[in-house]
MDTraj code that builds the backbone (N, CA, C; nanometers):
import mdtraj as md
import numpy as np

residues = "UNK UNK UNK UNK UNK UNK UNK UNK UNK UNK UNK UNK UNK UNK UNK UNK UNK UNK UNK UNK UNK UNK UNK UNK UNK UNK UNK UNK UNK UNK UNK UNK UNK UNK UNK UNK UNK UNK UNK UNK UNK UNK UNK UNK UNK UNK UNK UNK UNK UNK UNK UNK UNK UNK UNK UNK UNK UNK UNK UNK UNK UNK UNK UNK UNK UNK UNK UNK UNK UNK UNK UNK UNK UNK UNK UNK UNK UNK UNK UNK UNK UNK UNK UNK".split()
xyz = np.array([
    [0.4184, -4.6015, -12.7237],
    [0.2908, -4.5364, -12.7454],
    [0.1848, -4.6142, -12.6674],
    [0.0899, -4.5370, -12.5740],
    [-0.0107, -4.6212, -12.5632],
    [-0.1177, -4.6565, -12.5811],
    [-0.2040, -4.7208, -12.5973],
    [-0.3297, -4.7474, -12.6148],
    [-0.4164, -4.6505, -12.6489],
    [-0.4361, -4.5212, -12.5831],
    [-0.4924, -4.4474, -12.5848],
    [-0.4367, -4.3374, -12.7052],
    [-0.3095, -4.3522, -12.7089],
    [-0.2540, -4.2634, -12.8255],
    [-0.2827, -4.3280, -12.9801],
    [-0.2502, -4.4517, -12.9580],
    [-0.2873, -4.5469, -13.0852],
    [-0.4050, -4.5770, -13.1385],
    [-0.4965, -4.5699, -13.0138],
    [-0.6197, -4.5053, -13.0512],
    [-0.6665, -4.3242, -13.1631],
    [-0.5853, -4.2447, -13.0933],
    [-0.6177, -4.1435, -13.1226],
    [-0.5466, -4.1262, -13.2756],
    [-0.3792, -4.1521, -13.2661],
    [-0.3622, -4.1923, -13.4164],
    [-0.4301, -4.2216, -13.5035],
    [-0.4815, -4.3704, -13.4880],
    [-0.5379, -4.4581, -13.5644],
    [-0.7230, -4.3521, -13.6367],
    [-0.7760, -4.3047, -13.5112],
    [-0.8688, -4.2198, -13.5493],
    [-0.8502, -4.1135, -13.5767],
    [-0.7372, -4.0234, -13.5918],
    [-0.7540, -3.9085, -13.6900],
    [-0.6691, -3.9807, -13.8388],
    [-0.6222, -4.0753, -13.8599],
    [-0.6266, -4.1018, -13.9948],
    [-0.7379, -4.1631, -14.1099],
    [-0.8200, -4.2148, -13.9589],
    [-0.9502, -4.2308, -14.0391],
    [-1.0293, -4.1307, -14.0813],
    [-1.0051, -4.0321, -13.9689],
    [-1.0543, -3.9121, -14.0389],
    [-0.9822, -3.8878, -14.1404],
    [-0.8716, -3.8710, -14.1976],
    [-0.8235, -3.8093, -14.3001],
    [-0.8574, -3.8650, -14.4000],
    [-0.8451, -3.9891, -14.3931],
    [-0.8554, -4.0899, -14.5344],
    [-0.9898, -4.0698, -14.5890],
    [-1.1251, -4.0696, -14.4618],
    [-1.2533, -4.0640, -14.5046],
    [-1.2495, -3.9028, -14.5441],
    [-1.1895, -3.7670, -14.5240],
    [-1.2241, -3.6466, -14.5781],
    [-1.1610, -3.6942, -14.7297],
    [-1.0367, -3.7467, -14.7773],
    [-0.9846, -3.7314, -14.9004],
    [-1.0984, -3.8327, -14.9870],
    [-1.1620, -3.9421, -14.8869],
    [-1.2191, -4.0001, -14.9803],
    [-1.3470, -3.9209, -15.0167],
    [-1.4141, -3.8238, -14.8838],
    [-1.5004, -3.7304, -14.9258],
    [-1.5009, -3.6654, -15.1182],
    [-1.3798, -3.6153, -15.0864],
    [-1.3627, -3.5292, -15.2009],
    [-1.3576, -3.5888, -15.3258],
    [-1.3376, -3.7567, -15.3435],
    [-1.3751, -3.8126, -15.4987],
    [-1.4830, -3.8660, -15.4753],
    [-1.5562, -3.8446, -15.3552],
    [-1.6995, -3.8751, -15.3535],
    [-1.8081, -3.8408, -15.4855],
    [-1.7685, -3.7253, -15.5360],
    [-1.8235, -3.6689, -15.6466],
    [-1.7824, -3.7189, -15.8042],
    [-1.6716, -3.8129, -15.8386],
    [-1.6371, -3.9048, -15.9331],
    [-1.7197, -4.0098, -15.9176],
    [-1.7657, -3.9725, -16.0731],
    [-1.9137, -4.0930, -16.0862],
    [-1.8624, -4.2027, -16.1180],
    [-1.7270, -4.2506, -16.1643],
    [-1.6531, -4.3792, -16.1941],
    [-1.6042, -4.4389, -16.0588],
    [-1.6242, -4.5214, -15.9579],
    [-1.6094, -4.5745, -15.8556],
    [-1.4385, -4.5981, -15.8778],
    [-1.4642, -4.6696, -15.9654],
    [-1.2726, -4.7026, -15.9363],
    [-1.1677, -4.5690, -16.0233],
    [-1.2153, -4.4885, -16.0188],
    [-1.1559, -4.3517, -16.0520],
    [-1.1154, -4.2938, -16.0025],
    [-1.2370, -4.3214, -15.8844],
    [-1.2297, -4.2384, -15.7049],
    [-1.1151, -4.2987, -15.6313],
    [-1.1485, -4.4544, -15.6223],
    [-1.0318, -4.5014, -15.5517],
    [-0.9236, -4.5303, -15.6030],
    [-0.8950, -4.5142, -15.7069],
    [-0.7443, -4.4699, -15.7680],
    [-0.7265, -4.3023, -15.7209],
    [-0.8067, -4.2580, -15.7429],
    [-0.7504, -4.0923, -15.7108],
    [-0.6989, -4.1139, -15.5365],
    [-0.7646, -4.1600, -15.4623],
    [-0.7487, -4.1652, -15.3503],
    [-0.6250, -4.2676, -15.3204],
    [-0.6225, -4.4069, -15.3551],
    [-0.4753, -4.4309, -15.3448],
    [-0.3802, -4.3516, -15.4247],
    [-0.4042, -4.2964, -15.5547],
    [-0.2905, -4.2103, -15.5699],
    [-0.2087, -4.0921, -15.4659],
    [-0.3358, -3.9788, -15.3856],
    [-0.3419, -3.9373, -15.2698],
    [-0.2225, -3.9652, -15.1653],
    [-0.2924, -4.1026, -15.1184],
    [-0.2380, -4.1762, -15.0202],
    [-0.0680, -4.2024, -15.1025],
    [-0.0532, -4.2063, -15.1736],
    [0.0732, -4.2721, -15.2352],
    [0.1749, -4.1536, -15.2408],
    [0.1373, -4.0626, -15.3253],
    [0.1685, -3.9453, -15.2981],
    [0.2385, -3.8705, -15.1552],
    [0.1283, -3.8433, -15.1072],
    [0.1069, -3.7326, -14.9815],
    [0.1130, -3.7937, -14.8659],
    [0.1003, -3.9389, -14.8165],
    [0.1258, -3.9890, -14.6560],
    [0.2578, -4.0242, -14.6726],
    [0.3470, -3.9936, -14.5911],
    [0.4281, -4.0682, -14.5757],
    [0.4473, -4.2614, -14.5318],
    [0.5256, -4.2663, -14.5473],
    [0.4745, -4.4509, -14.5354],
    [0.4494, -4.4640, -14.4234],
    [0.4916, -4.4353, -14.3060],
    [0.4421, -4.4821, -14.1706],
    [0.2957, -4.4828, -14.1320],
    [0.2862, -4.3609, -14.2373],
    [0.1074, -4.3332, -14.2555],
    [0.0490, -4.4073, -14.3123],
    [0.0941, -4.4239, -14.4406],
    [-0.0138, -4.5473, -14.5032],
    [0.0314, -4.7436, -14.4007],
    [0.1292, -4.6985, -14.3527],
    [0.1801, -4.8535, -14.2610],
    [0.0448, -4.8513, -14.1744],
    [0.0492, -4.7500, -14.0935],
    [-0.0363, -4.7593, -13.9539],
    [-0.1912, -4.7689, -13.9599],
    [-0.2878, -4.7005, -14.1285],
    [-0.3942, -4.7305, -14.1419],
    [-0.4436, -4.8681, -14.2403],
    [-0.3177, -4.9224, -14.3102],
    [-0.3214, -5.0300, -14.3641],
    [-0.2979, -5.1815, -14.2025],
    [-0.2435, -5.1188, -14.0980],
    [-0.2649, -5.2750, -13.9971],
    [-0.3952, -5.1863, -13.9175],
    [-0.4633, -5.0579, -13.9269],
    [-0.5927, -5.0744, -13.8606],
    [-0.6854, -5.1555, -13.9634],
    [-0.6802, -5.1115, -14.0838],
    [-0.7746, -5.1655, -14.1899],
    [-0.7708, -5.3324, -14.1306],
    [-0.6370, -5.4055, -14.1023],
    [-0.6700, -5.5225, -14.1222],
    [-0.7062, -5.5519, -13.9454],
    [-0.7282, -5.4969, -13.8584],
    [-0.7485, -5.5134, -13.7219],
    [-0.8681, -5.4798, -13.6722],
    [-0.8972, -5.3945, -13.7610],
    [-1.0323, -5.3313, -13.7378],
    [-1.1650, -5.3530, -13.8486],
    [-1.0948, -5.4513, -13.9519],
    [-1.1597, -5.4813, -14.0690],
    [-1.2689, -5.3641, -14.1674],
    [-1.1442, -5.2549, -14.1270],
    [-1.2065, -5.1409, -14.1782],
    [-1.3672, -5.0147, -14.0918],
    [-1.3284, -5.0774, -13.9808],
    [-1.4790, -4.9868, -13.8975],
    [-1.4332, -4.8222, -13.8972],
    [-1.5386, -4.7941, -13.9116],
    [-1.5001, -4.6687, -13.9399],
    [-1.5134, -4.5646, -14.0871],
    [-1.3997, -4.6428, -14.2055],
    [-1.4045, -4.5509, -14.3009],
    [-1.5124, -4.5847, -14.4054],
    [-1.5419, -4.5042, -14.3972],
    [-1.6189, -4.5110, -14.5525],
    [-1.5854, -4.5817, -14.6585],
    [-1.7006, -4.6182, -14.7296],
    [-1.7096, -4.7307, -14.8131],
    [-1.5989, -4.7076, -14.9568],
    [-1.5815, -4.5793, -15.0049],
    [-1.4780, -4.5455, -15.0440],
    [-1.3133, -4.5264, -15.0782],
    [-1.3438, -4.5009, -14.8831],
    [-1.1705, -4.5353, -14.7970],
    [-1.1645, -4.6427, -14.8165],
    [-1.2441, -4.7378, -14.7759],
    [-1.2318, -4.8893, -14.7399],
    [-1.1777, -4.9610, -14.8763],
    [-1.2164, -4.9089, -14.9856],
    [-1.1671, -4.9531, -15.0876],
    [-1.0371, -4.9326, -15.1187],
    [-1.0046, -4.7944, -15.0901],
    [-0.8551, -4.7871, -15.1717],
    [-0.7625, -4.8436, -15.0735],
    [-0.8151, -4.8420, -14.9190],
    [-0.7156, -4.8745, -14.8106],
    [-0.6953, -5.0659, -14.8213],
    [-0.8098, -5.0974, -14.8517],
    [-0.7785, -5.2155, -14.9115],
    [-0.6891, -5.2780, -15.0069],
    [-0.6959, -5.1672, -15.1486],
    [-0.5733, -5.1411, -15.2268],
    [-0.4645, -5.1473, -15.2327],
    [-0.4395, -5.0511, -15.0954],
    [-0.3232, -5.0586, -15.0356],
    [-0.2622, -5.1485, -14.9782],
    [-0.3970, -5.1969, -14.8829],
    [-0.3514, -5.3193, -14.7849],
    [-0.2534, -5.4981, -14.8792],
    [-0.3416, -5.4454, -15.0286],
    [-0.3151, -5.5773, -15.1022],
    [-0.1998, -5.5105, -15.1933],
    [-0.1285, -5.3923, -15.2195],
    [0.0100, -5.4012, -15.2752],
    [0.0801, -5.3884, -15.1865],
    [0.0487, -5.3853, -15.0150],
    [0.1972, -5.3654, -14.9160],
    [0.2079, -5.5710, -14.9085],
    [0.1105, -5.6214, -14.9426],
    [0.1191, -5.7722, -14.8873],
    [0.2128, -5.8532, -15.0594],
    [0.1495, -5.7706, -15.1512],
    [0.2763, -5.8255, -15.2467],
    [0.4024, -5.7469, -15.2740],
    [0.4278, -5.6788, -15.1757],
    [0.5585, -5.5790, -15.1909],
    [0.6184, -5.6958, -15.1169],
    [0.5883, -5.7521, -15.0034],
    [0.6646, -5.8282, -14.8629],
    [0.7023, -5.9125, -14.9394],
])
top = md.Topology()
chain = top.add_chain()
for i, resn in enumerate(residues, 1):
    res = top.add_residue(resn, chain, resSeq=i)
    for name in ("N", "CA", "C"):
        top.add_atom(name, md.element.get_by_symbol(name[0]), res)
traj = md.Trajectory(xyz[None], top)
């Protein structure tokens, strides 16, 4: 893959993650939202998916998603590091 594709990857999952996080945007309990949204993610990406935006999260220190995403992808980022 190159650069330019891994680019484009990497940015339409940010898009995705920031539309799903859109949608618990409206859950007034913050960590409600980002449980709904890692549930989401847990659910519905396949792992390569949550693999590939969990090493942008840590490469990119999250630029990009919303303050929302950033949370649950963080989530994520910290049960794939105690799964290893």
């Amino acid at each position: 893959m190159s650069l330019h594709e891994s680019h484009d990857a990497s940015a339409a999952l940010v898009k995705m993650v920031n539309d799903i996080a859109d949608y618990f945007q409206s859950e007034p309990d913050r960590e409600l939202a980002v449980d709904g949204i890692v549930n989401h993610l847990t659910r519905f990406w396949e792992p390569r998916m949550r693999r590939k935006i969990v090493a942008y999260f840590a490469e990119r220190k999250g630029e990009g998603l919303s303050e929302l995403a950033r949370a649950a992808v963080a989530r994520l980022a910290d049960a794939a590091r105690s799964a290893a």
